[in-house]
C-alpha positions, 0 to 999 in steps of 0.5 A: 437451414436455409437450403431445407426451405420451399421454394416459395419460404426461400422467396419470402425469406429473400423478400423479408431480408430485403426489408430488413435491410432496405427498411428506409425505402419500404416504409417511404415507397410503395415497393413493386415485386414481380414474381411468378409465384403466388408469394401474395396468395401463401402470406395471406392464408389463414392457416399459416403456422411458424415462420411464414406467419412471422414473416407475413406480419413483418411484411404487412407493414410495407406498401408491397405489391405484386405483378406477375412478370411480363410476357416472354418477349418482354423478360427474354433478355433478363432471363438470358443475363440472369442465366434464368432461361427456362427451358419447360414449364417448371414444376413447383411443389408446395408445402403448407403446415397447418396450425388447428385451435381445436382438438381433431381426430385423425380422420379429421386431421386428414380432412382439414389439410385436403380441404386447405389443399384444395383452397390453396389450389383453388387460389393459385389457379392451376398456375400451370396452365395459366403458364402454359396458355399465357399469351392465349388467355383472354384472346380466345382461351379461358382457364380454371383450375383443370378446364380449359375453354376454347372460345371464337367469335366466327366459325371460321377462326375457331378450327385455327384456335383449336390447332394453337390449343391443341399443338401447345398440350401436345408440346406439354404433354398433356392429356384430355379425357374425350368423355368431357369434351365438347366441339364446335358447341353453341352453348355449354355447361361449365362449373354449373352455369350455361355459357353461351354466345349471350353471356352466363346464366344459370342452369336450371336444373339447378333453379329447380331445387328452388322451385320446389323446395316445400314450405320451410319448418325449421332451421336447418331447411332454412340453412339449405334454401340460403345455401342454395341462394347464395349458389346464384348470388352473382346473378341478384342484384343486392341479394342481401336487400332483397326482403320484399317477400317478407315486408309485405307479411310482417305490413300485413300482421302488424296492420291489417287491412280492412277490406270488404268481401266480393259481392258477386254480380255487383259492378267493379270499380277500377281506380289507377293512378301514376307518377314519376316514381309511383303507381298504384290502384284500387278496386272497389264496389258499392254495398247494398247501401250505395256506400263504396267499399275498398276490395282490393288496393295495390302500390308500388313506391320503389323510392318511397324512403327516398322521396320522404327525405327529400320531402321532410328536408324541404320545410321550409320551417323547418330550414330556417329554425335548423341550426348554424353550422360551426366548421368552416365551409371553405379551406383557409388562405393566408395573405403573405406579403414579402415586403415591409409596408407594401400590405396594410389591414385597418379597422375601428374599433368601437364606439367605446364606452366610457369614452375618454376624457377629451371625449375620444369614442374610437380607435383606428387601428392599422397593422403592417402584415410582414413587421406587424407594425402597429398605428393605432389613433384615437378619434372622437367621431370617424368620417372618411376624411378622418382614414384618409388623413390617417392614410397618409399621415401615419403610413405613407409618409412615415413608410412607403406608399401601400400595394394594398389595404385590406378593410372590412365592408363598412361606409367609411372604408367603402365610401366614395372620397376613400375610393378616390384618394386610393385611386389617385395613390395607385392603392388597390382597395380590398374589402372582406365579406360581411360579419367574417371577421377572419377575412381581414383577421390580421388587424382583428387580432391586433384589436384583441392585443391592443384592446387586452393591453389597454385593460391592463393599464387603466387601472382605476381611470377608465376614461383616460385609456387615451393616454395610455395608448401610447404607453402600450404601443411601445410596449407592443411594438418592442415585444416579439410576435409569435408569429415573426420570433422578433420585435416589430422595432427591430424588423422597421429599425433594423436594431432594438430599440434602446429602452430606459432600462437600458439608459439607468443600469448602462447596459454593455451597448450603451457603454460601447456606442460612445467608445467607437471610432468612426470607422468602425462605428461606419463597419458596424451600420453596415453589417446591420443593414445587412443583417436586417435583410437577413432578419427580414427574410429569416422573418419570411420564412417564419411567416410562412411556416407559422401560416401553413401550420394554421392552414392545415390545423384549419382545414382539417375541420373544413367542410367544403360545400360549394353553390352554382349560380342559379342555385336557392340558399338560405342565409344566416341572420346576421348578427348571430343571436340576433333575435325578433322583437316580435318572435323574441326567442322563437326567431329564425336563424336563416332568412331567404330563399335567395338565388345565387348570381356570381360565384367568386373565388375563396368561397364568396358568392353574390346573392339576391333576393327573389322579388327584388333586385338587391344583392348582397356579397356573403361568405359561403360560410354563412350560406346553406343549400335550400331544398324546394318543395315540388307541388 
């Protein structure tokens, strides 16, 4: 029964309960328990058996974790309403089962648990005295364990601070053995170290076992050295690395060195060198036959691996022919339009081989980003005449005059007479970076459904996909996108569209459409003007929803590398796979050192050359880090 437990069983049975029952809440929040029982410290022993091992895995799925409770003052008028308020410091036994996975005699049997109790007293820390000097801990008291420490910066407050301590054992009843007791002390020994005004250092009586250890011959006084190193590990940095004792003997047996024996009375030569990071020497001495001979050398290089690495990444060979990294380097933003028609992407595609039958080479394409309304025209040649027709012919007054069109850095978008006739529109212009085809992604995936489609219908007569274009975009723009779960007919239209279907089997809508009065024909126009509202927001939402699940499958392969200006870069040789007609297959996959001169936003920077004035605006995807060497 419950009334059998432990204190400290009945405070985790309380805290399993809670879980058990707030279950919800412990899985979605990080759960504070303040408590002044070391719970915490009993789950977490190894050595737990029965019950208590049960409830610590159960708990450790939570985000539990533990604080002590605050200072008197602050918990006063809690322990008052709780009826709590202690009157003394409150003994608290513990008990602990131990679970052995080895059979034990009887003397060890007795050993383990003195060990596990020590252990266990060692990590609640005499809770008693830390109770008991609460306030005074890290002002001017220490505890550990069962020694107390009173410690004061000047000599005049350290007789007040021994008062306070000593009327707080008085008040507790507790006692101080006088043989271990040391006043009005510089510095001290505790717990083996020597404390003093300066810091901890350690005692070198216990250094000087080190010191005189003789020459190791054999594994268990190899065992003792370690344990007797490991005693003043606090006190070495990065203990575990420290092998220069050993490198230098495993250097010397694998190569020897050769070096001549001293000739005395013969003059010594002395030769020093320095750097940043290394200095080195060498003495030497001419032999009978006037030819110098090395006696001794010496070098210190503490960042020799360090230093190769740097060295090895900047060939500059080596840098070009490395390869063309494939996570993208920057996270993915999506354009999100919330108007029909305000947002076109456009794109050519081509030049287109065979050729149509009236000649025709190209295809213009533009897509609308909220309905995914296609236009697509073929051209025989294209020049910027040719988009600013098409501009207006097949958008602006067939829809609404754009916010924006989205292109590519090509001449013809790019061009001076496209500029003016944007301008004068009031359409702002946004170009893409070079060979990043994901920038203007929305009318390349459109090219891809266009260009699949017209394979699909030229069958045999490959020269007359002119004819067929009309054909795929009904069929286009009368299927349900993806992305929008609706047609983009019905998103412009606000309806679907009547098909021929439709006309030849006298679907239910056609044999309706006729039947109607007037008015109620009139009702029906306006609920489905609402309803395309509705359908568009709908819509909205989907847009949404559908990119942000691309963005965060996106960047998850995403390795993000940023460049300042200032800084040298290579650059990929664009087109990809493009080789030299003189290296041939041996060609360079990046080209430069370039410097960077502007940073922009979504990972675009402007580039330049260093012997010239010719910049370039590039993706940050195809920009790698140049390591320069120093001569």
């Amino acid at each position: 029964m419950e009334k059998w437990y432990q204190m400290i069983e009945k405070l985790a049975l309380a805290l399993v309960t809670s879980a058990r029952g707030l279950r919800p809440y412990f899985q979605s929040h990080q759960v504070i328990v303040k408590t002044d029982y070391p719970i915490k410290q009993i789950l977490r022993k190894p050595e737990l058996a029965g019950r208590m091992i049960a409830w610590s895995v159960e708990l450790s799925e939570f985000g539990i974790q533990y604080e002590s409770r605050g200072a008197l003052k602050a918990q006063c008028l809690a322990d008052f309403v709780a009826e709590l308020t202690p009157t003394s410091v409150e003994e608290t036994q513990l008990e602990q089962s131990l679970k052995f996975g080895f059979k034990v005699t009887n003397n060890q049997a007795e050993y383990e648990p003195l060990l596990a109790g020590l252990r266990l007293a060692h990590d609640l820390g005499a809770r008693k005295l830390n109770l008991i000097f609460h306030d005074l801990i890290g002002k001017f008291v220490q505890v550990y364990i069962d020694d107390i420490i009173v410690g004061s910066k000047q000599k005049e407050d350290h007789l007040c601070h021994l008062k306070s301590a000593f009327e707080r054992m008085r008040k507790h009843g507790l006692k101080m053995n006088p043989l271990k007791c040391a006043f009005g002390v510089t510095a001290g020994e505790f717990l083996g170290f020597v404390i003093h005004q300066k810091g901890i250092e350690v005692d070198r009586n216990k250094t000087k076992a080190i010191m005189e250890t003789k020459p190791l011959s054999n594994k268990k006084e190899l065992q003792s050295l370690l344990g007797k190193v490991n005693f003043l590990r606090r006190f070495i940095s990065n203990l575990s690395g420290k092998t220069k004792v050993f490198s230098p003997l495993l250097q010397y047996l694998a190569h020897p060195p050769m070096l001549a024996p001293l000739s005395k009375g013969k003059q010594l030569k002395l030769y020093i060198s320095a750097s940043d990071s290394t200095i080195a020497g060498m003495l030497a001495q001419d032999d009978d036959n006037g030819i110098e001979r090395v006696i001794y050398y010496l070098i210190e290089w503490a960042t020799m691996i360090k230093d190769c690495i740097e060295f090895a990444k900047s060939c500059e060979e080596c840098q070009k022919h490395g390869p063309i990294q494939k996570v993208p380097a920057s996270e993915l933003h999506s354009i999100i339009k919330p108007w029909p028609f305000r947002g076109w992407a456009i794109d050519i595609i081509g030049q287109i081989h065979p050729p149509s039958s009236k000649n025709h080479k190209y295809i213009l394409v533009a897509i609308d980003y909220l309905t995914k309304w296609v236009e697509p025209i073929p051209l025989k040649e294209v020049e910027q005449k040719d988009i600013i027709d098409f501009v207006e012919d097949h958008i602006i007054t067939r829809f609404v005059i754009p916010q924006t069109i989205t292109t590519d850095q090509g001449t013809l978008f790019t061009g001076r007479k496209v500029a003016q006739y944007a301008e004068s529109r009031g359409i702002k212009l946004i170009t893409s970076t070079p060979y990043y085809a994901q920038a203007n992604g929305q009318v390349e995936a459109a090219n891809k459904v266009v260009i699949g489609l017209i394979k699909k219908h030229i069958s045999n007569r490959p020269r007359n996909w002119h004819e067929t274009l009309v054909q795929i975009l009904w069929a286009y723009r009368n299927s349900p996108r993806d992305a929008t779960k609706t047609t983009p007919y019905k998103l412009v239209y606000g309806h679907d569209a009547i098909l021929p279907l439709d006309i030849n089997l006298q679907s239910i809508h056609m044999q309706k459409q006729n039947g109607f009065p007037i008015e109620d024909y009139w009702n029906l126009m306006y609920d489905e003007l609402i309803s395309s509202d509705e359908e568009r927001l709908i819509t909205l939402q989907n847009l949404v929803q559908q990119k942000e699940k691309v963005e965060r499958s996106y960047n998850k392969r995403v390795k993000i590398q940023r460049f300042r200006v200032g800084d040298l870069v290579l650059k990929v040789i664009l087109p990809i796979d493009q080789k030299s007609r003189y290296l041939g297959k041996w060609s360079y996959n990046w080209e430069g050192p370039f410097i960077v001169e502007q940073v922009y936003l979504k990972n675009t920077y402007i580039i330049k050359e260093i012997n010239s004035n010719i910049c370039k605006v590039m993706n940050g995807k195809y920009l790698k880090r140049f390591h320069n060497r120093e001569e």
